[in-house]
N, C-alpha and C positions, 0 to 999 in steps of 0.2 A: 775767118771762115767765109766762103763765099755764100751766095743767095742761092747756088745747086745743091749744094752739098748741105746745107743747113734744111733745104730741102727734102731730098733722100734720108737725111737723118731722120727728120720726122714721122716720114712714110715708114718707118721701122721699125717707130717706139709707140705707132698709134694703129690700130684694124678699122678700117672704113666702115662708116654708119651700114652702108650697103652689100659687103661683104657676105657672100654665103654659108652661111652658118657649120660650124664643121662636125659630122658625122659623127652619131651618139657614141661610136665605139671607140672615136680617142679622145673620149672624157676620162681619162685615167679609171679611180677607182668604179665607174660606172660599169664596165666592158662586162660581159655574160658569159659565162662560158657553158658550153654543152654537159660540160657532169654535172658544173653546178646547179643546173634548170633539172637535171636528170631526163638528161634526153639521149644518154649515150645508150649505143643500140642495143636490144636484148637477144635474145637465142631465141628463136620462133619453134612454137612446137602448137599442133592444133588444139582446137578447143575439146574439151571432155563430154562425147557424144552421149546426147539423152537416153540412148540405150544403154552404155555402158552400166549403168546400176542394174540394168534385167539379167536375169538369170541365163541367157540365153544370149549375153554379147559373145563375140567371138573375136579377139585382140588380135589374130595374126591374118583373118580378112580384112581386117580395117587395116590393118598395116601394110599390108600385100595392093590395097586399093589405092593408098596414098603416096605409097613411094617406087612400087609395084616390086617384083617378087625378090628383084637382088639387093634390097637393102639391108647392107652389111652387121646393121646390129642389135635382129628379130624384134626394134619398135622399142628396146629399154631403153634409149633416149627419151623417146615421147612418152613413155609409164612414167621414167622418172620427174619429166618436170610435171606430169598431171600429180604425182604423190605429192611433190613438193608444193604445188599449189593447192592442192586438196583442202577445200573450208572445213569440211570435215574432221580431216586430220588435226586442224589448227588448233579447232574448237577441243576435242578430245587432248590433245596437247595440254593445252592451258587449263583445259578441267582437272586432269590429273595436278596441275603445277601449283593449281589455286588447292585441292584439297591437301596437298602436301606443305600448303605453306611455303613455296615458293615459287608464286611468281615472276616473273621478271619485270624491270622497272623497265617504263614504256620510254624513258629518256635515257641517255648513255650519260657517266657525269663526268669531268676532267677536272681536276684542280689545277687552277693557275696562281702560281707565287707571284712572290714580290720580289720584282728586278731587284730593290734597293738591298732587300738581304743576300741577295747575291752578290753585288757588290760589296759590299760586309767582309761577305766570308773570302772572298777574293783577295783580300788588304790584310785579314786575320789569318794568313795559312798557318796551316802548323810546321813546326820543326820538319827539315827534307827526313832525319835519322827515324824522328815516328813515323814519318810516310812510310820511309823504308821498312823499318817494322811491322808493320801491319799489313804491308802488303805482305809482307814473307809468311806470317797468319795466315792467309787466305789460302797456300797451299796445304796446312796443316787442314783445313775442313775438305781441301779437295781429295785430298789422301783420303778420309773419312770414308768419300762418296765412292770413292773408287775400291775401296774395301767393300764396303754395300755391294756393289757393284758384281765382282769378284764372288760374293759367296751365292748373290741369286742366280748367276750363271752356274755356278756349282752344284747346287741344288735342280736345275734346271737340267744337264747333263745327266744327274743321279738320274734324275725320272725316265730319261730318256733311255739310260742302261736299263731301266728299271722294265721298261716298256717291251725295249728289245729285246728281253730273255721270256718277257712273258707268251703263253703260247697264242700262236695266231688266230684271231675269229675264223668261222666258219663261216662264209656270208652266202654258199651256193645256193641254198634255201632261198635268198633274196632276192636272186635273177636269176632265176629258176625260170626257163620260158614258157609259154604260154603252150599248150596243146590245141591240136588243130583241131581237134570240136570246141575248146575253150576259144579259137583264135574268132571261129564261125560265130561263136554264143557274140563276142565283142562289137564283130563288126556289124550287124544286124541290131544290134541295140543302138549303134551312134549311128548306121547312115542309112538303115533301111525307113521306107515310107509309111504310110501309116498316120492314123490321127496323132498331135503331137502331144497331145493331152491325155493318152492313154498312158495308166500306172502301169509299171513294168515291177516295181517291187514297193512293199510293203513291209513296215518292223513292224510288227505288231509290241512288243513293248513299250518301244518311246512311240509309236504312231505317227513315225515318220513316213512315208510314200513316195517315191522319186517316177517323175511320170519320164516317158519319152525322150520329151524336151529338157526336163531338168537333166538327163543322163548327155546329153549334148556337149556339157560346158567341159568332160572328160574327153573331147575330140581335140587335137593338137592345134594350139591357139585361142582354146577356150578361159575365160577366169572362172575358177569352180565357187560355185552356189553354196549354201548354210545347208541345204537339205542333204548333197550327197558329202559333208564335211562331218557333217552331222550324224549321219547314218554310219560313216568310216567307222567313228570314233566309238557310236556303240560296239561296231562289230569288236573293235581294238580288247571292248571292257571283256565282251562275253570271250576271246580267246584267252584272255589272261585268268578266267572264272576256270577255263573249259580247261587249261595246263598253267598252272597256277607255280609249278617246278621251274619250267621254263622261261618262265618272265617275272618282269620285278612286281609287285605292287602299287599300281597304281592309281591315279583318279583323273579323268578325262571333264575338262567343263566344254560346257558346248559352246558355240561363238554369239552367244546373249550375253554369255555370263559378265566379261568382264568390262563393258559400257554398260550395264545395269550397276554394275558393286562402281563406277567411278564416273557416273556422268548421272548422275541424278540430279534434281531441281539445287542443290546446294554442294553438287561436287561428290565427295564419296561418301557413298550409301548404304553401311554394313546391312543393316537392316532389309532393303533392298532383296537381297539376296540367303536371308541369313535360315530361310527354309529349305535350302536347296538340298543340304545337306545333312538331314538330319538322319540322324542312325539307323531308322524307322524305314526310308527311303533307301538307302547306301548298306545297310548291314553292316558297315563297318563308320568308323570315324579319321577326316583327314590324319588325324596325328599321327594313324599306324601306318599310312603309307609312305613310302619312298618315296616317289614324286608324283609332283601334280603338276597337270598339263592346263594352261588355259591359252586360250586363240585368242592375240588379238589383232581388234578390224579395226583401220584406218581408212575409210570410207573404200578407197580403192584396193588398199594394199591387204596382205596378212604376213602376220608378224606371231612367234610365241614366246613366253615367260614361261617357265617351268620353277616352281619350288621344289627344291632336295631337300626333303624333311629327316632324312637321314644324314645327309653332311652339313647340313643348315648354309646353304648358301641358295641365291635368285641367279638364274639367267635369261637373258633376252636374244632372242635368236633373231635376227631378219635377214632375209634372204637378199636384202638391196645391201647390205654393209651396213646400216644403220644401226642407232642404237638412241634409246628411251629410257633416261634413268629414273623418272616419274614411275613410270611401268613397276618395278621390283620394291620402289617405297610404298606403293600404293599396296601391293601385294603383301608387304611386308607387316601392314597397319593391320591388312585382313585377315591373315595367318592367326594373328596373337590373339583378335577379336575371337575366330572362329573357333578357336583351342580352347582360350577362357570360357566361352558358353556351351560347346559340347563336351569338351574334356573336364573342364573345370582344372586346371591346368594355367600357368603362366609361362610365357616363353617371351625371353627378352630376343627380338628381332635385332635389336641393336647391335649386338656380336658377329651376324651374320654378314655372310661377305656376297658379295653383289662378280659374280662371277664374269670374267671376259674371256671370253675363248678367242685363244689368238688366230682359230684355223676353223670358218665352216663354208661348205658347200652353199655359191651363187649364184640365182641366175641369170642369164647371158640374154633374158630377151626380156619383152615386158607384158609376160600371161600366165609365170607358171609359179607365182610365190604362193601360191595356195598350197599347189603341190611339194612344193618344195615343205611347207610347215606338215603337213600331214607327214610325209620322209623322215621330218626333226621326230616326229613324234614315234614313228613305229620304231625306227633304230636305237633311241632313247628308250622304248618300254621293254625294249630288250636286252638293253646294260651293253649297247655295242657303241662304237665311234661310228662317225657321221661318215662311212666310204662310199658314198656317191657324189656324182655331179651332174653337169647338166645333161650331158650327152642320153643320162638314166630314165631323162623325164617323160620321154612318150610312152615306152616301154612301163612307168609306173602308171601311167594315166589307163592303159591298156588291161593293167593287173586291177587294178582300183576296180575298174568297171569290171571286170569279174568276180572279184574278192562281194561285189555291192549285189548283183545280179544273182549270186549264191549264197549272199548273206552271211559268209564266212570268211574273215582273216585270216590268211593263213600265217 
């Protein structure tokens, strides 16, 4: 070998004392990636303005102001990710999860095996003829599944003959338009001037009062307030009192109720709540009714549970698509409580089935899930299906405000 080449060899197998040190990212296992740092980029949606919790925000001028008036889809983007981040929600979340006993563990766990028994079993196969066997088993349970299958479509069909012979609701009562001194009474109560603090109506039983400004949050784009949800729901009890033929039996809780019975100092709180209902107060006892309505508030959103105490099943209605199965255990714990100490009575919740409805009315922006739970609520106290949508909603905010201004459900 010569003295160049012996050379050159060396410069090949040696990196110069001086040499530029080479760039942390082709250090192999060093390198960083952007999901791993968790820096890949998120969906921007604005922060959840200080007013929003007053009675008095208005969701479709904020909307209108930020994206301005032709944005395509009325702001339920931006309600949804404010629901989703909602601390509120979180908290109420995990309070119902911890009194139920199940929370969820804060780490995810994977079990990893041992290469070596893999290896094992790899060397030890079985006979190809048992392979073959058992795999030919496996369609004998698939058969099974597809039988299952078969007969709850079947059933599924019945119901649906069952439905189609039955006679059609009458819903005209329901969008029934507004008369033009009714139309006057409406619009004068949302946009005429005036102190905004002036009471427009008063319950005298629950001593509820909606001023003005509360009557506001029923103008299109509004979140509606505890006070005129509140007042609805009276009116709801006295028309089912006042035609008692025409509607089902029911019980109306007002939107304290159910973050008082499940968000107390220690999670759920029968006790909490356990005077609300005494016979004394109600003249009757939950166990005789049909169903019972409760609102629940997830700081921004509303959302209802209703218990069927005549077919003994829970459901949970949200207007976003959503669904809370803490909600109907929780409820489910309370039902028993509340029977055992008024009725003296035991009722195993256990048997009861946690209802999903494959089909309810959504909405399409992000201001009117209020309205829409009040809707779950009248159509339900009257034994009908859910046949509205969104298109319905200004039109009910419209009836609302009069049904409230007259003190009467119709």
């Amino acid at each position: 070998m010569t003295a160049a080449a012996a050379d050159v060899l060396l410069n090949r197998r040696k990196r110069h004392l001086d040499a530029t040190p080479l760039p942390r990212h082709f250090h192999g296992p060093q390198r960083h990636s952007r999901l791993r740092l968790g820096l890949q980029p998120r969906a921007f949606f604005p922060p959840l303005p200080p007013e929003a919790k007053s009675f008095a925000f208005d969701m479709g001028n904020f909307v209108s102001g930020l994206f301005g008036d032709g944005h395509k889809d009325g702001g339920l983007g931006v309600y949804r990710g404010w629901v989703g981040a909602s601390r509120d929600a979180r908290d109420l979340t995990v309070a119902t999860k911890e009194a139920a006993g199940e929370a969820p563990h804060l780490v995810s766990r994977r079990r990893v095996g041992d290469p070596r028994k893999a290896t094992l079993a790899a060397v030890k196969r079985k006979p190809f003829y048992k392979e073959a066997y058992e795999a030919t088993r496996k369609f004998d349970r698939r058969l099974e599944e597809l039988g299952s299958e078969v007969r709850l479509e079947e059933e599924k069909l019945a119901q649906l003959r069952k439905s189609a012979k039955a006679p059609k609701e009458d819903l005209s009562e329901l969008f029934e338009p507004l008369t033009a001194e009714e139309e006057n009474e409406v619009q004068a109560c949302l946009y005429s001037g005036g102190p905004s603090s002036k009471v427009l109506v008063l319950h005298e039983s629950s001593n509820i009062e909606v001023s003005k400004e509360k009557f506001r949050c029923l103008r299109p784009g509004g979140w509606l307030n505890d006070e005129v949800i509140n007042l609805y729901l009276e009116l709801l009890k006295e028309r089912e009192k006042r035609e008692p033929k025409r509607f089902l039996k029911c019980h109306f809780f007002n939107t304290f109720f159910y973050k008082k019975l499940a968000c107390g100092k220690n999670g759920y709180d029968y006790k909490a709540v356990k005077r609300w209902t005494t016979r004394r107060k109600l003249g009757y006892e939950l166990i005789e009714c049909d169903k019972i309505f409760v609102p629940v508030h997830k700081d921004i959103h509303w959302c209802l549970a209703i218990i069927n105490m005549k077919e003994n099943t829970f459901q949970y209605l949200d207007s976003l698509g959503g669904m809370d199965h803490n909600v109907p255990r929780i409820l489910a714990r309370y039902i028993a409580e509340e029977v055992k100490d008024k009725s003296n009575k035991v009722i195993d919740t256990s048997s009861w089935h946690e209802e999903l409805v494959d089909y309810i009315p959504l909405q399409q922006n992000g201001w009117d899930c209020g309205m829409f739970m009040l809707k779950y609520i009248d159509f339900h106290s009257r034994g009908l299906s859910l046949s509205f949508n969104q298109e319905h909603m200004e039109y009910f905010r419209r009836r609302t405000a009069k049904e409230i201004l007259r003190l009467r459900a119709d």
